[in-house]
Residue frames as qw, qx, qy, qz and C-alpha x, y, z in Angstrom:
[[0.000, 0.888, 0.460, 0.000, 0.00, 0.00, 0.00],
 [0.516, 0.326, -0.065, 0.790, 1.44, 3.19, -1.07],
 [0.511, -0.495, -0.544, 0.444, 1.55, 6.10, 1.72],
 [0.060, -0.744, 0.097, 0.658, 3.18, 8.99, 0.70],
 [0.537, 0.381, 0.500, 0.563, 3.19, 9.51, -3.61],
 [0.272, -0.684, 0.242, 0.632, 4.99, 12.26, -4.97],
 [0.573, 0.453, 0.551, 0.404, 4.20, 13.12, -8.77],
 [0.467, 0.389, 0.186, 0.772, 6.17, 15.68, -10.42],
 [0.265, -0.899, -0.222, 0.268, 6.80, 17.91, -7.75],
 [0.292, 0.442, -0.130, 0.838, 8.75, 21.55, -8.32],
 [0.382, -0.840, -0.284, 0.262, 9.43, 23.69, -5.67],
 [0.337, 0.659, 0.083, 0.667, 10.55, 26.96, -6.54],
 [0.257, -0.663, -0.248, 0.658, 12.30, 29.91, -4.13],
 [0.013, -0.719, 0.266, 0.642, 12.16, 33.18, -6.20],
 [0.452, 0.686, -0.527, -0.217, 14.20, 32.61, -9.42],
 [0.079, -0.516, 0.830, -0.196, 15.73, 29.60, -7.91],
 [0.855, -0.028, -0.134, -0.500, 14.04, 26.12, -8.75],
 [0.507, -0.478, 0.670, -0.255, 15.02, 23.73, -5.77],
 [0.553, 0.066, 0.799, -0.228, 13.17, 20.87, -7.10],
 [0.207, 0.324, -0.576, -0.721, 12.76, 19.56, -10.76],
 [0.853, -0.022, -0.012, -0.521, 9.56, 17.31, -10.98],
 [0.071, 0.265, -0.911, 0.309, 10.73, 14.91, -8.94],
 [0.837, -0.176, -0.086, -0.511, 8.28, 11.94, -8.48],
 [0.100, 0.141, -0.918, 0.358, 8.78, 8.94, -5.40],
 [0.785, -0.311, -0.434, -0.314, 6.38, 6.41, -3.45],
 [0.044, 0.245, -0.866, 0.435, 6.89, 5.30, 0.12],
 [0.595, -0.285, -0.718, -0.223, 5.11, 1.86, 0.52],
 [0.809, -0.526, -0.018, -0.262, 3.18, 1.19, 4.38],
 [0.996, -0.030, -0.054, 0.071, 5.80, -0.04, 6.05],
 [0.760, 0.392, -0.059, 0.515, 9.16, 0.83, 4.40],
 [0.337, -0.770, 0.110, 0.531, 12.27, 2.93, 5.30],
 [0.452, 0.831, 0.300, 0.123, 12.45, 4.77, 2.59],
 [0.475, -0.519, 0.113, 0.702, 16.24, 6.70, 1.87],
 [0.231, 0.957, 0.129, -0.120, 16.49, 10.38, 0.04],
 [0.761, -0.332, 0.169, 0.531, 20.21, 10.56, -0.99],
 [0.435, 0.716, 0.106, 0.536, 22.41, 13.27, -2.84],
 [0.474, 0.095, -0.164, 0.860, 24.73, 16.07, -2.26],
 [0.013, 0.557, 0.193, -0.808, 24.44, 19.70, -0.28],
 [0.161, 0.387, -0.273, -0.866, 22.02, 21.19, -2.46],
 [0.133, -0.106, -0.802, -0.572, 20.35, 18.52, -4.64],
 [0.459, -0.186, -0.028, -0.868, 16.81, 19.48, -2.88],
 [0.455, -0.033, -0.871, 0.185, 16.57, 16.85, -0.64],
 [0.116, -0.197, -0.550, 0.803, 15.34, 18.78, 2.24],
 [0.232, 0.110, -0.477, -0.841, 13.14, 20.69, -0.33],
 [0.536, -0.271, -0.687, -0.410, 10.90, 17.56, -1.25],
 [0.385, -0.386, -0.787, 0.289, 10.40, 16.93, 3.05],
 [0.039, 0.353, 0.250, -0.901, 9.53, 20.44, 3.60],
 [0.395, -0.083, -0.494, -0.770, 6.97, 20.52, 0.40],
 [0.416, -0.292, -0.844, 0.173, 5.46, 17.16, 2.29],
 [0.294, -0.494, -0.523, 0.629, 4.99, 19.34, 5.55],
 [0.118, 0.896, 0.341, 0.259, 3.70, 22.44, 3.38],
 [0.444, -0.697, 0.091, 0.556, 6.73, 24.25, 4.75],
 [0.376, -0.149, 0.623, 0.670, 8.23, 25.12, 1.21],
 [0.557, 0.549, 0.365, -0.505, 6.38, 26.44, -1.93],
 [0.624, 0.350, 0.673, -0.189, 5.06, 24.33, -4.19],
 [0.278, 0.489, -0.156, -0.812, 5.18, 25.33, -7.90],
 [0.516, 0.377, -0.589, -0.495, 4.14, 22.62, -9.34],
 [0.569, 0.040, -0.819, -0.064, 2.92, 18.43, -9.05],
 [0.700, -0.496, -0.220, -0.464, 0.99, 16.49, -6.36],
 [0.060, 0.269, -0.905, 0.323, 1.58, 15.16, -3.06],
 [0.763, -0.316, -0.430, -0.365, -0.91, 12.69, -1.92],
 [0.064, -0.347, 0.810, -0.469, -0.91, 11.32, 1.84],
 [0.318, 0.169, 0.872, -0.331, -2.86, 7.76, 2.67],
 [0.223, 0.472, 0.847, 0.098, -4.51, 8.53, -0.60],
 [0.008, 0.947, 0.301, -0.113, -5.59, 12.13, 0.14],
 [0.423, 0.576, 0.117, 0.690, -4.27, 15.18, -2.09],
 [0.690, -0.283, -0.337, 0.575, -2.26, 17.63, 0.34],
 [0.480, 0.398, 0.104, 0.775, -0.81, 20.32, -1.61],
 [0.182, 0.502, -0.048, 0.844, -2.74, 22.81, 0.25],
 [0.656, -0.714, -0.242, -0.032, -3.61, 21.83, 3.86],
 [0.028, 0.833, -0.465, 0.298, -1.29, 23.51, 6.30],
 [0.337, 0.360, -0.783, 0.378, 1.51, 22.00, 8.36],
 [0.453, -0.230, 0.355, -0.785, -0.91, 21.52, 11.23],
 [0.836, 0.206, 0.198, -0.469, -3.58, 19.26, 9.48],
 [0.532, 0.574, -0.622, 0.031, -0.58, 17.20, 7.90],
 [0.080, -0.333, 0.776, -0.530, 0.23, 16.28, 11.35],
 [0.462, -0.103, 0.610, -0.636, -2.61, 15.41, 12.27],
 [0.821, 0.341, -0.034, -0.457, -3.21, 13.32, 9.64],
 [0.950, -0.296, 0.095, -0.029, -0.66, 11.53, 10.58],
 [0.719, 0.474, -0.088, 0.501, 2.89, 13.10, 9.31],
 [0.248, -0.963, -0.011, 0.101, 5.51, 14.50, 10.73],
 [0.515, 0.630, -0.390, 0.431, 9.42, 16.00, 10.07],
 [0.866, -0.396, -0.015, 0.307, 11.83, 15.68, 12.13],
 [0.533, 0.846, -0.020, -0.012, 13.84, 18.71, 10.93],
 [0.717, 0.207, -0.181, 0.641, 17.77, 18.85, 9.92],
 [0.148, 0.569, -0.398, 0.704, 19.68, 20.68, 12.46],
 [0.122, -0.349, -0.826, 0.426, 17.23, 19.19, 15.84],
 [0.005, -0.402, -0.300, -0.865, 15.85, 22.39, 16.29],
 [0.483, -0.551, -0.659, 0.173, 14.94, 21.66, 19.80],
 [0.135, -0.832, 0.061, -0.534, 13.65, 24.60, 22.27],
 [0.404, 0.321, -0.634, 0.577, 16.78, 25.34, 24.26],
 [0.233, -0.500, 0.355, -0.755, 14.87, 27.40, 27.22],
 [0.798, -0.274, -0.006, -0.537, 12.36, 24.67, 27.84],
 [0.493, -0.367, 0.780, -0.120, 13.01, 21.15, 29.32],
 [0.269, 0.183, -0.728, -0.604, 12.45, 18.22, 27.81],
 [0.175, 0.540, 0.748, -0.342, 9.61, 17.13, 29.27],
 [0.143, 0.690, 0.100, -0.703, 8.29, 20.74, 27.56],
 [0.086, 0.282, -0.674, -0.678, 9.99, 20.09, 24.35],
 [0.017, 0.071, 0.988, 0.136, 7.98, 16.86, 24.38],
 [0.122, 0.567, 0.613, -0.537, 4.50, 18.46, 25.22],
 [0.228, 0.628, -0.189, -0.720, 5.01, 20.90, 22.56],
 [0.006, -0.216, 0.939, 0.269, 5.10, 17.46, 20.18],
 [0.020, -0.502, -0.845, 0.182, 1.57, 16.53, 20.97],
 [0.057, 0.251, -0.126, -0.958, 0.34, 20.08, 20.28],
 [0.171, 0.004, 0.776, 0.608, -1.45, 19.00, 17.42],
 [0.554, -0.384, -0.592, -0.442, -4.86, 17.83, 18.30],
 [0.702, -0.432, 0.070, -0.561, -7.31, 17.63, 21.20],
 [0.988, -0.114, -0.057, -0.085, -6.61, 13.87, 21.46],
 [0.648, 0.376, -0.457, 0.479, -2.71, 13.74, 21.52],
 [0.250, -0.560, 0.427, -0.665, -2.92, 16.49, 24.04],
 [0.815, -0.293, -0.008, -0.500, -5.35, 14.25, 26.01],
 [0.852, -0.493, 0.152, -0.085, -2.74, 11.46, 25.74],
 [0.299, 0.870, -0.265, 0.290, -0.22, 13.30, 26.28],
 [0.608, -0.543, 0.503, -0.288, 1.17, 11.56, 29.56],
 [0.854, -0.004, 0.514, -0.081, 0.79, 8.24, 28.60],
 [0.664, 0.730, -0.084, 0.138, 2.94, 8.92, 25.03],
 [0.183, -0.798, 0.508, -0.268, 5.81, 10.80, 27.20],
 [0.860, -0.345, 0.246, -0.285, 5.78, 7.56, 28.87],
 [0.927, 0.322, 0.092, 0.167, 6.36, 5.31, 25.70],
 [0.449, 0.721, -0.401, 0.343, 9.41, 8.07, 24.59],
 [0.421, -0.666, 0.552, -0.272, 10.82, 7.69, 27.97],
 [0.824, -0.066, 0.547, 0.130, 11.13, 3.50, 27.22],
 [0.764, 0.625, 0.045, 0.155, 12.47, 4.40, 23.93],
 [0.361, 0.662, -0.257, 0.604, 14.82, 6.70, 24.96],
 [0.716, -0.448, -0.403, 0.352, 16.02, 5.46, 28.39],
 [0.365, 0.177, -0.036, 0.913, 18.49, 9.07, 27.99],
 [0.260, -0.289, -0.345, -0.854, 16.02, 11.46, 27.89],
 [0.648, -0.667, -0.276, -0.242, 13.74, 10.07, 31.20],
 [0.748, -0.157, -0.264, 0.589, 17.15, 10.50, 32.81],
 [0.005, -0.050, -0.159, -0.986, 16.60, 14.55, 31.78],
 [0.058, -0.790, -0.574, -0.208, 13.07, 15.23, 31.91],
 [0.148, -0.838, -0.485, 0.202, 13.88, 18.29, 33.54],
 [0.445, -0.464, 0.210, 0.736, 17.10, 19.53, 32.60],
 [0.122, 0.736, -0.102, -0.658, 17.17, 22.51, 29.46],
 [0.870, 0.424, 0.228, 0.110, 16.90, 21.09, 26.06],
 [0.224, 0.921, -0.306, 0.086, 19.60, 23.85, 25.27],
 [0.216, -0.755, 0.618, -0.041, 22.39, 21.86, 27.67],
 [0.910, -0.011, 0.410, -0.054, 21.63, 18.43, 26.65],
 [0.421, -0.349, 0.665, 0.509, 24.38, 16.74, 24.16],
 [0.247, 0.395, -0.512, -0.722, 24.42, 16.75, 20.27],
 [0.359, 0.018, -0.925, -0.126, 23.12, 13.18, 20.43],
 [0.011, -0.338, -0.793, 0.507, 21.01, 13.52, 23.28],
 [0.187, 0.448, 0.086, -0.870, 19.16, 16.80, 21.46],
 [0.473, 0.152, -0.675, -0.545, 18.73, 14.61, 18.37],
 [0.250, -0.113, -0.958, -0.086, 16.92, 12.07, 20.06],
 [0.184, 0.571, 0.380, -0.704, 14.30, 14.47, 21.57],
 [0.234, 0.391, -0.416, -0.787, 14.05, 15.73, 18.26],
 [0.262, 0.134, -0.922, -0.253, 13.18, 12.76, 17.25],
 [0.136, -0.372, -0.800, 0.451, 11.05, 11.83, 20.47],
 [0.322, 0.372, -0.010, -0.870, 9.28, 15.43, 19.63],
 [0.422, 0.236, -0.445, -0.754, 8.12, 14.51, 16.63],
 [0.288, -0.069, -0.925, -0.236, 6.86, 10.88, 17.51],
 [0.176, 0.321, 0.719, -0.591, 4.67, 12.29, 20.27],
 [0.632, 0.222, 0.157, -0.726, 2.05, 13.28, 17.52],
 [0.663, -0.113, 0.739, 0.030, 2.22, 9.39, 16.58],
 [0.548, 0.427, -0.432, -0.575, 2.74, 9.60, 12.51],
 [0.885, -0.086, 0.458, 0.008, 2.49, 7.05, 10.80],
 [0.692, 0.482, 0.050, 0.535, 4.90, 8.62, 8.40],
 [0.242, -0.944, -0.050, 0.217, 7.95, 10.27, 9.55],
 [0.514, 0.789, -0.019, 0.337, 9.95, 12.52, 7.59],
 [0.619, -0.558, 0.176, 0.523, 13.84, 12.51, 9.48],
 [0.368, 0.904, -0.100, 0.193, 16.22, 15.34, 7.67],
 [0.601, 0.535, -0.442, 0.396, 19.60, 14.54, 8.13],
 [0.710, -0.689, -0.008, -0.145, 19.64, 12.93, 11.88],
 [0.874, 0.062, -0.169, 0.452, 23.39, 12.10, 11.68],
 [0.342, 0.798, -0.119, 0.482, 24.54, 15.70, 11.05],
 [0.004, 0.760, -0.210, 0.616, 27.23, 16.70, 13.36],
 [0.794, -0.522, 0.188, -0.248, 26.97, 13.99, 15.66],
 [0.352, -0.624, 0.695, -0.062, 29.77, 11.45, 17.11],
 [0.577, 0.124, -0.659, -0.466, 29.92, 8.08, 14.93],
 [0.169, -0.101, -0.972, -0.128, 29.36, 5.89, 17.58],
 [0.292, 0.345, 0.271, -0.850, 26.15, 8.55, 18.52],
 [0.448, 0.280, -0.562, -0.636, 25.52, 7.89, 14.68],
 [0.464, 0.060, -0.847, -0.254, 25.28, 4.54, 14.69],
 [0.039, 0.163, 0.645, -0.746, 23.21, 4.75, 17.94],
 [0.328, 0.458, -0.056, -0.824, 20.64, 7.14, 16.07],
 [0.389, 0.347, -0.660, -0.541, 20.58, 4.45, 12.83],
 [0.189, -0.205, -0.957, 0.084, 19.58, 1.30, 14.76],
 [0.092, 0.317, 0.572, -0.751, 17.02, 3.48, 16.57],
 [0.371, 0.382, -0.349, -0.771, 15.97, 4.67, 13.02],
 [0.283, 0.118, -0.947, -0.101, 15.85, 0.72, 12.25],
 [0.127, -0.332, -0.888, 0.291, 13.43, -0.62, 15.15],
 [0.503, 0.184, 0.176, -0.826, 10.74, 2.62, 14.57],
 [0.467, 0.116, -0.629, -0.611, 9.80, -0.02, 11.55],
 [0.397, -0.222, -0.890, 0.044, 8.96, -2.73, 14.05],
 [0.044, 0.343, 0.534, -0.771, 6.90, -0.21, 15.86],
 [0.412, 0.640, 0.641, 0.100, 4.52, 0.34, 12.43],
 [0.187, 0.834, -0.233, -0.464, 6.18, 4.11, 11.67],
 [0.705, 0.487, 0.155, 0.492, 7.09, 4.19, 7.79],
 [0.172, -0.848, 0.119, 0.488, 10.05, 6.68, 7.39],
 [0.658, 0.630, 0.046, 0.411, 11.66, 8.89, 4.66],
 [0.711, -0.560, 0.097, 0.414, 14.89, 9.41, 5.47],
 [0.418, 0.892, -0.058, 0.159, 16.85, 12.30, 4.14],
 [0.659, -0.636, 0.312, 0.251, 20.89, 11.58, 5.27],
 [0.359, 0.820, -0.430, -0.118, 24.35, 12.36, 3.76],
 [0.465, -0.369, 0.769, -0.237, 25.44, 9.22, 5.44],
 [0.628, 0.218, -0.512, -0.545, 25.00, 6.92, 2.10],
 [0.229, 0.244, -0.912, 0.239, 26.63, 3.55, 3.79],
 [0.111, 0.120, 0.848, -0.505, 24.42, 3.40, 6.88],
 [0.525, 0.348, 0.027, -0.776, 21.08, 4.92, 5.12],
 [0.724, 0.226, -0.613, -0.222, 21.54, 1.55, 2.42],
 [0.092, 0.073, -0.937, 0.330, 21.62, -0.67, 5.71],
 [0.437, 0.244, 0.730, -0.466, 18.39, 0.04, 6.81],
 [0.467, 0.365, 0.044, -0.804, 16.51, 1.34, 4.20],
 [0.737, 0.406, 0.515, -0.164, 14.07, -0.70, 1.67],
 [0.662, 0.464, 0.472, 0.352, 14.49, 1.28, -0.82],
 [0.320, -0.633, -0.043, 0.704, 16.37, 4.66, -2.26],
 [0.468, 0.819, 0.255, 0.214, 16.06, 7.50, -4.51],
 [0.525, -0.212, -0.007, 0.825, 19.15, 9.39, -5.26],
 [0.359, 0.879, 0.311, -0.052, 18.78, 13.31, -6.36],
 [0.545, -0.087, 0.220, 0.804, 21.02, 15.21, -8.06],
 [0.199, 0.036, 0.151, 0.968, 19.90, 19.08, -8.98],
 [0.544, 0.190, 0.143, -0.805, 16.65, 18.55, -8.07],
 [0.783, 0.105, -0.204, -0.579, 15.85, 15.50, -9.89],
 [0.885, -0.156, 0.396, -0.188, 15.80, 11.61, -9.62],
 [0.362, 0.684, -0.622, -0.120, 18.74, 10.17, -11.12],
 [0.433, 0.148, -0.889, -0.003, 18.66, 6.83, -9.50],
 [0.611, -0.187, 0.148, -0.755, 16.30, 4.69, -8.01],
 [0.718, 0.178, -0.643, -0.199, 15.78, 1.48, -6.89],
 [0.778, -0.610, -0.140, -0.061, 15.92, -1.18, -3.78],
 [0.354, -0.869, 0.345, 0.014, 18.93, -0.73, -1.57],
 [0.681, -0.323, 0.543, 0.369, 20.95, -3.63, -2.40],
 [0.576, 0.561, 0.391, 0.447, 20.48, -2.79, -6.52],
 [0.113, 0.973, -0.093, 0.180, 21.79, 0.72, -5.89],
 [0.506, -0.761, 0.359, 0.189, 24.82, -0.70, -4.07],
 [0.692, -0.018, 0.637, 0.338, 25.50, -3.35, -6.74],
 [0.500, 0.844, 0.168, -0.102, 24.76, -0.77, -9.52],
 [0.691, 0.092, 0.216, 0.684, 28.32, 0.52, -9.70],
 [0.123, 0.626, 0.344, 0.689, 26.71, 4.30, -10.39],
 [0.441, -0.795, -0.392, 0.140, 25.56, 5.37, -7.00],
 [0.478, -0.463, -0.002, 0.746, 29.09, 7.24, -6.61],
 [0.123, 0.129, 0.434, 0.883, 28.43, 9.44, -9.86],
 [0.245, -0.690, -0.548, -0.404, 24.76, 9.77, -9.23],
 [0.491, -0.753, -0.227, 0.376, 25.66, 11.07, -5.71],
 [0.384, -0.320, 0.180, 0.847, 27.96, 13.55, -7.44],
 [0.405, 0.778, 0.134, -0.460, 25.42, 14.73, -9.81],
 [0.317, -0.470, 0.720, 0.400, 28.01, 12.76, -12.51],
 [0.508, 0.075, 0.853, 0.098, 25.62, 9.97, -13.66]]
């Protein structure tokens, strides 16, 4: 069953066209990997998703239902959510706070809003060790798994991770990737935007590469390794 379909999208800033009708599927289910260099408009297609980005062109469908022009809000609550690149967690507050602010969404998250907290707290054994302490002082790794924990309190069933490695310690990384790994046995599909080609083609099903905005390779994870092209297509070469 297909979840998230993506048909010839453009996303345009200004003069500046991010995204070249780029068109992708993520099946029920799958971990889904976004790959390509600074720039090829990776970030782009997960922000169009989340109505964060504008649109100039092609559909996005979610669970069936045409998106393009509900807001970032009603996305959510229909059952997406990002996870953006950089954490973007709110220093002042705690994380208990951060996590509250995650559940936002709707009437009903709010409502069980306790009993979610809960679940992140057995995911993330770190992070009930902190419930009170300043998202701001927590570690690079520790901020990225809030992030992360943020975004599952409004319980998607698609989530949309933006480069969860960046900037972090490898064995933090590889910490972050298994965690990425075991949401699938928990029923979250994810699309996974990461510069991290190696560990992204462990978990993932299946991967689209971009290169200037468009789709230059595609295919399941072990036929992009055995292709022989992935290194040129990641360079924008192929």
């Amino acid at each position: 069953m297909t979840l998230l379909a993506i048909k010839d999208l453009v996303v345009r800033y200004g003069a500046i066209q991010a995204v070249r009708g780029v068109s992708l599927s993520v099946g029920k289910g799958e971990i889904i990997a976004l790959l390509g260099a600074n720039g090829a408009g990776k970030s782009s297609v997960l922000n169009a998703c989340m109505g964060l980005a504008p649109k100039a062109g092609g559909s996005i469908a979610f669970d069936g239902v045409p998106i393009e022009r509900e807001t970032t809000e009603a996305i959510v609550r229909r059952g997406m959510t990002l996870t953006p690149e950089g954490r973007r967690v709110f220093a002042a507050l705690s994380v208990l706070e951060n996590l509250e602010i995650g559940a936002a969404a709707s009437a009903e998250l709010r409502r069980r809003g306790r009993e979610n907290r809960e679940a992140m707290f057995e995911l993330f054994p770190r992070l009930a060790e902190r419930r009170q302490q300043l998202a701001g002082t927590l570690s690079g790794g520790e901020q990225q798994m809030l992030a992360i924990a943020r975004s599952l309190m409004s319980q998607p069933t698609l989530l949309l991770l933006d480069e969860p490695s960046l900037g972090l310690a490898p064995n933090i990384v590889d910490q972050i990737f298994d965690l990425i790994a075991s949401l699938k046995t928990r029923g979250i599909t994810v699309l996974l935007v990461e510069q991290n080609v190696e560990l992204s083609l462990d978990i993932a099903d299946r991967a689209y590469v971009l290169a200037g905005g468009d789709v230059v390779m595609a295919g399941s994870a072990q036929e992009l390794r055995a292709s022989g092209g992935l290194e040129r297509a990641y360079l924008g070469a192929a």
